[in-house]
C-alpha positions as CSV (number, residue, x, y, z in Angstrom):
1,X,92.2,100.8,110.2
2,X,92.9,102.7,107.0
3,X,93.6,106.5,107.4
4,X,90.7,108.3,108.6
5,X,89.3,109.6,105.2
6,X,87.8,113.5,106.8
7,X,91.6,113.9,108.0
8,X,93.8,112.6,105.4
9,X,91.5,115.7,102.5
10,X,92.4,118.4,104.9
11,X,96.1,117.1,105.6
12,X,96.7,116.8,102.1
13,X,94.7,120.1,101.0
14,X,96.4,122.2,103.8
15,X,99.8,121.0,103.1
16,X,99.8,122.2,99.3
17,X,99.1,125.7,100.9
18,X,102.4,125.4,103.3
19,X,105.7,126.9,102.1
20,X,108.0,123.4,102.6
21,X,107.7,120.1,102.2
22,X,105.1,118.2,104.7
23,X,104.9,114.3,105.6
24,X,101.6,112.3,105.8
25,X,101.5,109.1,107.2
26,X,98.8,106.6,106.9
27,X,97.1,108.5,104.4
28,X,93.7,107.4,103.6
29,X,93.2,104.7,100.6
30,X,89.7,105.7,99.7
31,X,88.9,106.7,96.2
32,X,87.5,109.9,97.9
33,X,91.3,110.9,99.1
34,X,93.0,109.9,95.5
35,X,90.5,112.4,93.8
36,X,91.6,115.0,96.1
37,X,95.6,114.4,95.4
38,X,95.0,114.0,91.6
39,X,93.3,117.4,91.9
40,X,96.2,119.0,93.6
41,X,98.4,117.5,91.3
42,X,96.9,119.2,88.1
43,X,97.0,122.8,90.3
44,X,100.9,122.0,90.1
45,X,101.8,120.8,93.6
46,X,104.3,117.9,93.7
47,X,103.3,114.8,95.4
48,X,105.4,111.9,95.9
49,X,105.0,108.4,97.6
50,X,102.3,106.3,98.5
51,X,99.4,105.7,101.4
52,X,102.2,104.3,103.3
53,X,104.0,107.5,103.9
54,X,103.1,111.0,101.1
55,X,105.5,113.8,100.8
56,X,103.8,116.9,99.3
57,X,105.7,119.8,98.6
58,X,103.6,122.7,99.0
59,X,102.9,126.0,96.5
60,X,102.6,128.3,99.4
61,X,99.2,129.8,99.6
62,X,99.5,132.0,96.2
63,X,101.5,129.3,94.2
64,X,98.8,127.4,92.6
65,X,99.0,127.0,89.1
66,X,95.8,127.3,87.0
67,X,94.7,123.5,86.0
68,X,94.9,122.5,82.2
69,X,91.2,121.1,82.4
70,X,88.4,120.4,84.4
71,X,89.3,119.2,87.9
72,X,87.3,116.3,88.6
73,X,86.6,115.3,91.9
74,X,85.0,112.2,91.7
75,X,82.7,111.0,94.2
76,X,83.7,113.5,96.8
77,X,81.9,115.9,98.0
78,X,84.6,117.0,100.3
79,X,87.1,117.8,97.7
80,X,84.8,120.1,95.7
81,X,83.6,122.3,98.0
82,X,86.9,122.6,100.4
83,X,88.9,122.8,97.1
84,X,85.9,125.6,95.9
85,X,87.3,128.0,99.1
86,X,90.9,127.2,98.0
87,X,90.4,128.1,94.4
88,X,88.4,131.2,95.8
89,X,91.3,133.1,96.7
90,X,93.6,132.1,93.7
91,X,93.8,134.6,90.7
92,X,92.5,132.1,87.8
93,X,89.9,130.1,86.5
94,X,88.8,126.8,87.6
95,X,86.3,123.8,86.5
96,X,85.2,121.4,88.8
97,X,83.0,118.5,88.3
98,X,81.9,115.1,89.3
99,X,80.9,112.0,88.6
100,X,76.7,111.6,88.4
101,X,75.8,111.5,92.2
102,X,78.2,113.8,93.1
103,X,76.8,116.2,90.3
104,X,73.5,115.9,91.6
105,X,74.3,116.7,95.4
106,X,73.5,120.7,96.8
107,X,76.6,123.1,95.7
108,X,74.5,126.2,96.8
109,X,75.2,126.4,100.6
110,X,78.9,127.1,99.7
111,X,78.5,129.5,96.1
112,X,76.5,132.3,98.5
113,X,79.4,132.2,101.0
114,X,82.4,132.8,98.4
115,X,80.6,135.2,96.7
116,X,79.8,137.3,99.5
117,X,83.7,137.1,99.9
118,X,84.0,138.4,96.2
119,X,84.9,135.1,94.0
120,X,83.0,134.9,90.5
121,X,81.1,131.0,90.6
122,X,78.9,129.8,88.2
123,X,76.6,126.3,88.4
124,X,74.2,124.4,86.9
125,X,71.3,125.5,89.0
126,X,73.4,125.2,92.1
127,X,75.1,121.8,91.5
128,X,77.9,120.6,89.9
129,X,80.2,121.3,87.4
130,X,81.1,124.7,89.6
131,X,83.3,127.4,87.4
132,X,85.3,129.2,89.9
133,X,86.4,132.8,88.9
134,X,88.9,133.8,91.9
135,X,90.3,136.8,93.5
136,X,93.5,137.3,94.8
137,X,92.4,139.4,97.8
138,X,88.6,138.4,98.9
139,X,86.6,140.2,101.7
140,X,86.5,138.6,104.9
141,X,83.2,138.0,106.1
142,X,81.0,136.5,109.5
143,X,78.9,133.8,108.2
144,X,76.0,132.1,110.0
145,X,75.9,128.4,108.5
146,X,72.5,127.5,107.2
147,X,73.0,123.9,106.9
148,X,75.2,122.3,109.5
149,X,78.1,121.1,107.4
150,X,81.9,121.1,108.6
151,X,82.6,121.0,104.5
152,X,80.8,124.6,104.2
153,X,82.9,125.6,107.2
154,X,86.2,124.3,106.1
155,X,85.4,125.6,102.8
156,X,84.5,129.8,103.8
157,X,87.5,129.1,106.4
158,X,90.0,127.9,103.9
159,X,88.8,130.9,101.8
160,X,89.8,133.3,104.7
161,X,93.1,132.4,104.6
162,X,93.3,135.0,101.3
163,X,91.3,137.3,103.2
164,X,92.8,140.6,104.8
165,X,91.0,140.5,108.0
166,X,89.2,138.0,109.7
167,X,86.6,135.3,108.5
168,X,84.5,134.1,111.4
169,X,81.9,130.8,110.4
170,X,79.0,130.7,113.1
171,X,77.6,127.4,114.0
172,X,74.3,126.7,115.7
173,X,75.0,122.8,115.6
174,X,78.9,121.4,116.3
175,X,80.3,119.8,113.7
176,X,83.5,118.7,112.7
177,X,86.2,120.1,113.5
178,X,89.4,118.7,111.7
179,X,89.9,121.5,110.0
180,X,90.6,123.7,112.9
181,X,93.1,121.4,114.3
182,X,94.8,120.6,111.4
183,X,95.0,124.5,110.9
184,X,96.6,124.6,113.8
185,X,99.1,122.3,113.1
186,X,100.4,124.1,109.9
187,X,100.7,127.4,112.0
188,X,97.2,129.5,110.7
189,X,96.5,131.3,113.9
190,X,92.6,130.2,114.3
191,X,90.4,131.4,117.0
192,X,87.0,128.9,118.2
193,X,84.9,128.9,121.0
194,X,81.5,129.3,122.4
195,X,79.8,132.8,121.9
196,X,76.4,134.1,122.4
197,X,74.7,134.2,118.5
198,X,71.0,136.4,118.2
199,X,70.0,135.5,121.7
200,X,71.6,131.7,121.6
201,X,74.9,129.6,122.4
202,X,76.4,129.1,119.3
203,X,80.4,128.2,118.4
204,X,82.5,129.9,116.0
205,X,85.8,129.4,114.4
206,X,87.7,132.2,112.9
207,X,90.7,132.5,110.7
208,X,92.3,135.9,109.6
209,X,94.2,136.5,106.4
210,X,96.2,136.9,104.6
211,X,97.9,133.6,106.1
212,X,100.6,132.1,105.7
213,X,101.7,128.1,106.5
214,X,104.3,126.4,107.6
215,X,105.3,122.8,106.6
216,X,104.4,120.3,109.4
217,X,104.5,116.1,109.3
218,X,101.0,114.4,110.1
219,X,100.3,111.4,111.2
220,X,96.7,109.9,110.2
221,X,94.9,108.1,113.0
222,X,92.8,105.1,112.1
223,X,89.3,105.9,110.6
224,X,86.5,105.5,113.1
225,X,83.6,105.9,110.8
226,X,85.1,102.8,109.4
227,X,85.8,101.1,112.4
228,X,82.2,101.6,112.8
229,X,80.9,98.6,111.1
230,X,83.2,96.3,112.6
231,X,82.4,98.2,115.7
232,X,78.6,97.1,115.3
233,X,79.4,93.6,114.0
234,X,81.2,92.5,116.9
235,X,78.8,94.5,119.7
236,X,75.8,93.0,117.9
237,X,77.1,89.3,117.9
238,X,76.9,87.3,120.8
239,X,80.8,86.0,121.7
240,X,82.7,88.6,119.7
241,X,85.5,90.5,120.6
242,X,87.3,92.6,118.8
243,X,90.1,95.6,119.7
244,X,90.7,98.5,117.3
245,X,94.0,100.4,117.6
246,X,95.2,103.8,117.1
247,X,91.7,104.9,115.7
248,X,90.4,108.5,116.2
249,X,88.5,109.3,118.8
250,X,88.1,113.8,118.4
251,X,85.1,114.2,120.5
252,X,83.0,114.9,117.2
253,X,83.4,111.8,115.9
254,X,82.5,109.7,119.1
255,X,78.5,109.8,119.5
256,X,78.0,107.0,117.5
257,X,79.6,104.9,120.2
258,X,77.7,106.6,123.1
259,X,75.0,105.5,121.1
260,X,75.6,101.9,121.2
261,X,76.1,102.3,125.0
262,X,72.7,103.9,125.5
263,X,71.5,100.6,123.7
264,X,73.8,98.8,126.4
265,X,76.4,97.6,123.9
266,X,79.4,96.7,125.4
267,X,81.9,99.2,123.8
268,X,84.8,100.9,125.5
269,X,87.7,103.7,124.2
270,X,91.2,103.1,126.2
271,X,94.3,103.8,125.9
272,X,94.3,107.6,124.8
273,X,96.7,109.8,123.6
274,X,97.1,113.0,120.9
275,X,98.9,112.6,117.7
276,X,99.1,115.3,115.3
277,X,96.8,117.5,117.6
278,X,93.9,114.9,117.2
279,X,92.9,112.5,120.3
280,X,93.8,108.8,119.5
281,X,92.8,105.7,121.3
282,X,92.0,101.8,121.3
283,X,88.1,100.7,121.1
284,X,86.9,97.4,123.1
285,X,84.2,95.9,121.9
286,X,82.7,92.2,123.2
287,X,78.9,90.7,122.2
288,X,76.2,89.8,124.1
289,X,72.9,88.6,123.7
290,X,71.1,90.9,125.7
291,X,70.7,94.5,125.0
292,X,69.2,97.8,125.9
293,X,67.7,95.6,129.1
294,X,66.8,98.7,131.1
295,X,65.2,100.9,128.1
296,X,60.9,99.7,128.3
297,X,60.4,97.8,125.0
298,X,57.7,100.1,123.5
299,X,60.0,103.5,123.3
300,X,62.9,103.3,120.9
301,X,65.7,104.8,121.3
302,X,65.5,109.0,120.0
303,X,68.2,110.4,118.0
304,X,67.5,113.6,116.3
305,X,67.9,117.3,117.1
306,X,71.8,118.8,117.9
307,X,73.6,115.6,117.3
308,X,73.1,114.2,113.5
309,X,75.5,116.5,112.4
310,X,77.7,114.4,114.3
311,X,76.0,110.9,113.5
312,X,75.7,111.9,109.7
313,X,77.7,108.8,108.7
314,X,76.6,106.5,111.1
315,X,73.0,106.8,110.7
316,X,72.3,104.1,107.7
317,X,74.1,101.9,110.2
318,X,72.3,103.1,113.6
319,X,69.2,101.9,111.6
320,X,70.6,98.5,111.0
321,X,71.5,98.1,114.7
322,X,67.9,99.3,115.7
323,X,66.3,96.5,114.2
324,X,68.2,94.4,116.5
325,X,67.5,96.1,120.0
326,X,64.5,96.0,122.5
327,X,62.0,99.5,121.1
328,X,64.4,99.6,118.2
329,X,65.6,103.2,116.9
330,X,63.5,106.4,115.5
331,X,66.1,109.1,113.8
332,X,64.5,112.8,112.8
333,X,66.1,116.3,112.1
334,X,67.9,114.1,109.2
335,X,66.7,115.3,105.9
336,X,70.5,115.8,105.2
337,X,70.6,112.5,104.2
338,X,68.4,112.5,101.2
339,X,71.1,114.6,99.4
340,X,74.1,112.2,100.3
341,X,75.9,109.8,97.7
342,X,72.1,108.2,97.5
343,X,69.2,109.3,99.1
344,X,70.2,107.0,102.1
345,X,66.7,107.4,104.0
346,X,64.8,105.7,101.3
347,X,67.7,103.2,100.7
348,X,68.3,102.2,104.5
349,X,64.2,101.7,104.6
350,X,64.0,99.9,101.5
351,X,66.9,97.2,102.3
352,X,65.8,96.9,106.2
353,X,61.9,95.5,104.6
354,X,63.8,93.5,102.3
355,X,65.8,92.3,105.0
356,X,62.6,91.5,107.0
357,X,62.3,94.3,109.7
358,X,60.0,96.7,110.4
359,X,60.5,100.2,109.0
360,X,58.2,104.2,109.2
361,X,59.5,106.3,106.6
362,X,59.3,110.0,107.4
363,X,60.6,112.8,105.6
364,X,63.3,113.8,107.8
365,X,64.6,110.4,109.0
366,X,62.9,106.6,109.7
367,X,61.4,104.8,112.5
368,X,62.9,101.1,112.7
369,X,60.8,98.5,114.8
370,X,63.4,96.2,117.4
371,X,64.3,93.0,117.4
372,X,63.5,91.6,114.2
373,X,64.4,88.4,113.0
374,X,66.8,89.6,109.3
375,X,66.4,86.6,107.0
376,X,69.1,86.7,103.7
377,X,68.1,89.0,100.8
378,X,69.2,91.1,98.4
379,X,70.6,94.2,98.7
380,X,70.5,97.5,96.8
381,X,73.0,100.0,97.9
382,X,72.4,102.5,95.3
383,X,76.1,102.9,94.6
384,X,76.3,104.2,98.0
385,X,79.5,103.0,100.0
386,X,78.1,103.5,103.7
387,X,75.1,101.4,102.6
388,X,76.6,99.0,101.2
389,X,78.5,98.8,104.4
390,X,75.6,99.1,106.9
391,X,73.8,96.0,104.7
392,X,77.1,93.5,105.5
393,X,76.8,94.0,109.1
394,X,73.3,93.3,108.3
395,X,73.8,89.9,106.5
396,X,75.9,88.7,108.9
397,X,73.1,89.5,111.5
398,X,70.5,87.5,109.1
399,X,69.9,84.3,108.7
400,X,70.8,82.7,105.2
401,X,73.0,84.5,102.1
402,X,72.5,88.1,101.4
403,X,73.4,89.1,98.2
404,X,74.8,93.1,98.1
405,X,74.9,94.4,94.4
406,X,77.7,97.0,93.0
407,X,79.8,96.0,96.0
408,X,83.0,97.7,95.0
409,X,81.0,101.1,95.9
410,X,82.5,100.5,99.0
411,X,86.2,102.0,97.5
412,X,85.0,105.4,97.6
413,X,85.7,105.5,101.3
414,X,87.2,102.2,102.3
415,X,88.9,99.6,99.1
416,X,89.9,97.2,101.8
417,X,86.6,96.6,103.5
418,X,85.6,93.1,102.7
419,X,89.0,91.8,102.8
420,X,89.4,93.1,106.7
421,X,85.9,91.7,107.6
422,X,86.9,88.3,105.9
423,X,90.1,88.3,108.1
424,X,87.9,89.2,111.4
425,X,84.8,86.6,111.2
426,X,84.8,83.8,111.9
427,X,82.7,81.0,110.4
């Protein structure tokens, strides 16, 4: 699989804060990544190479150079706001924008947070493009996330590092947590754990500043929210089999494969190991034509609550699977979703009835009746590249052609998509 697209931002974003020059391996190809390294490159850091194997030699964390223009970031929400606590703490102006859907998506949840730490930011009524006034030496603060979002966390904690004293992000839900490893990798001396949080368990992370980084060579494992669809494909397909190798497999990025088990899909992680402080292993998947034989057929299967932070990605697709197992699938406690690259609640319920299956719209999240019987159609992804996705596992789960409009969408996270499926079915 490509470079795991979460990992390869913060990699390339932490490493232009290192004094030296750092090594990146398998960096991700996604459109997503390049915005992020094109961004860097207008702050003045020097990047050389290719996906194959980058070499970025970083400013140190005060050596950013003001940008001659606007920063634009694309389709990735990750780059603006992680980039936003970065630029936080430098002592000039900065401009970031994006194209339409990324303009349109929530900026707010990370402006409160830097300005509480003393940077200057104005918006267009909380959205993109973001101006950026920054200051040198901001105040560290304890924040209590509103929204459970490992890009707000990543973006107060990479703000901390310009901090004197220590910034501490609360979480009530986990999320992500690349940023702390990879941290940890560049030498930031980070603190996380479990604490108790206004009368409940909640975990923190904590970073104090000023900090300063040391050059370190990463190696990118395999993207698992990738490896997903191909994951689902082969598990939902009676006589596949199909091994991914050297994919990650960091504890917050595995639900959605405990999810498939608890719908008795036949999926299995071996062969693990740690590479660049992030847990690496081999999935086994194989097809069958039952599924979910022990779950009664009228009660779908409940995800909601504590664990679609985790399952953010994977929900459009945990829908399409749903329509294909015994109760099928209800997902709630998702209204995240709506403010995505699309709104992808109303765009997985809108192709899934096109596609033939049964669907309950709710506010927060959809209902999707089982074992429907997908007939060819076509497809709307709404630009969206992890619909788009979701909708070819469906089509090759329906019966006749499926037509998917504005298929290159799928570049913002993964270019090489269709040509890896076309070399894995068979016909």
């Amino acid at each position: 699989m490509p470079g795991d697209k979460s990992i390869s931002h913060r990699a390339a974003l932490t490493a232009a804060l290192a004094d030296g020059t750092s090594s990146i391996r398998n960096f991700s190809t996604s459109a997503d990544c390049t915005a992020t390294l094109s961004c860097l490159a207008a702050l003045g850091v020097a990047i050389e190479g290719d996906n194959t194997a980058l070499a970025i030699n970083g400013a140190g964390i005060d050596g950013l150079r003001e940008s001659s223009g606007p920063l634009d970031c694309g389709n990735s929400g990750t780059t603006m706001r992680l980039l936003a606590g970065i630029l936080a703490g430098q002592d000039f102006k900065s401009t970031l924008t994006g194209d339409e859907s990324l303009s349109s998506r929530p900026m707010g949840r990370i402006i409160e947070p830097l300005q509480m730490m003393g940077a200057r930011i104005s918006s267009r009524d909380g959205r993109a493009p973001l101006v950026i006034h920054g200051h040198r030496k901001l105040n560290a603060i304890s924040y209590e996330l509103l929204v459970a979002s490992a890009q707000v966390k990543s973006c107060i904690l990479l703000a901390g590092l310009s901090t004197t004293g220590r910034t501490e992000v609360i979480e009530n839900e986990i999320t992500r947590d690349h940023t702390e490893r990879i941290l940890r990798s560049f030498g930031v001396q980070i603190e996380t754990g479990d604490a108790e949080h206004k009368g409940k368990n909640a975990r923190f992370a904590a970073v104090t500043g000023p900090a300063r980084l040391s050059s370190h060579n990463v190696s990118i494992p395999g993207d698992i929210s990738s490896a997903a669809y191909f994951i689902a494909a082969a598990a939902l397909l009676p006589g596949s089999s199909l091994e991914v190798s050297d994919v990650g497999v960091n504890p917050t990025r595995v639900l959605f494969l405990e999810q498939l088990r608890a719908l008795g899909l036949d999926v299995e992680i071996t062969k693990m190991q740690e590479d660049s402080n992030e847990p690496v292993g081999e999935i086994r998947v194989r097809g069958s034509a039952g599924h979910n034989s022990s779950s009664p057929s009228d009660s779908p299967l409940m995800i909601r609550g504590l664990i679609i932070p985790q399952l953010i990605d994977e929900l459009p697709l945990l829908a399409v699977v749903g329509s294909q197992i015994k109760g099928g699938i209800e997902i709630r406690n998702a209204a995240e979703l709506r403010v995505k690259e699309s709104d992808r609640i109303a765009a997985t319920a809108q192709n899934l009835r096109a596609l033939g299956a049964e669907v309950v719209e709710f506010d927060d999240g959809l209902r999707v009746g089982g074992e429907a019987r997908l007939r060819g159609a076509k497809v709307d992804p709404r630009g969206d590249h992890r619909i788009a996705m979701a909708f070819t596992v469906a089509a090759l789960l329906a019966e006749g052609e499926t037509e998917i409009t504005d298929s290159e969408c799928v570049a913002v996270s993964f270019p090489e998509f269709f040509e890896l499926l076309e070399s894995v079915v068979e016909r």
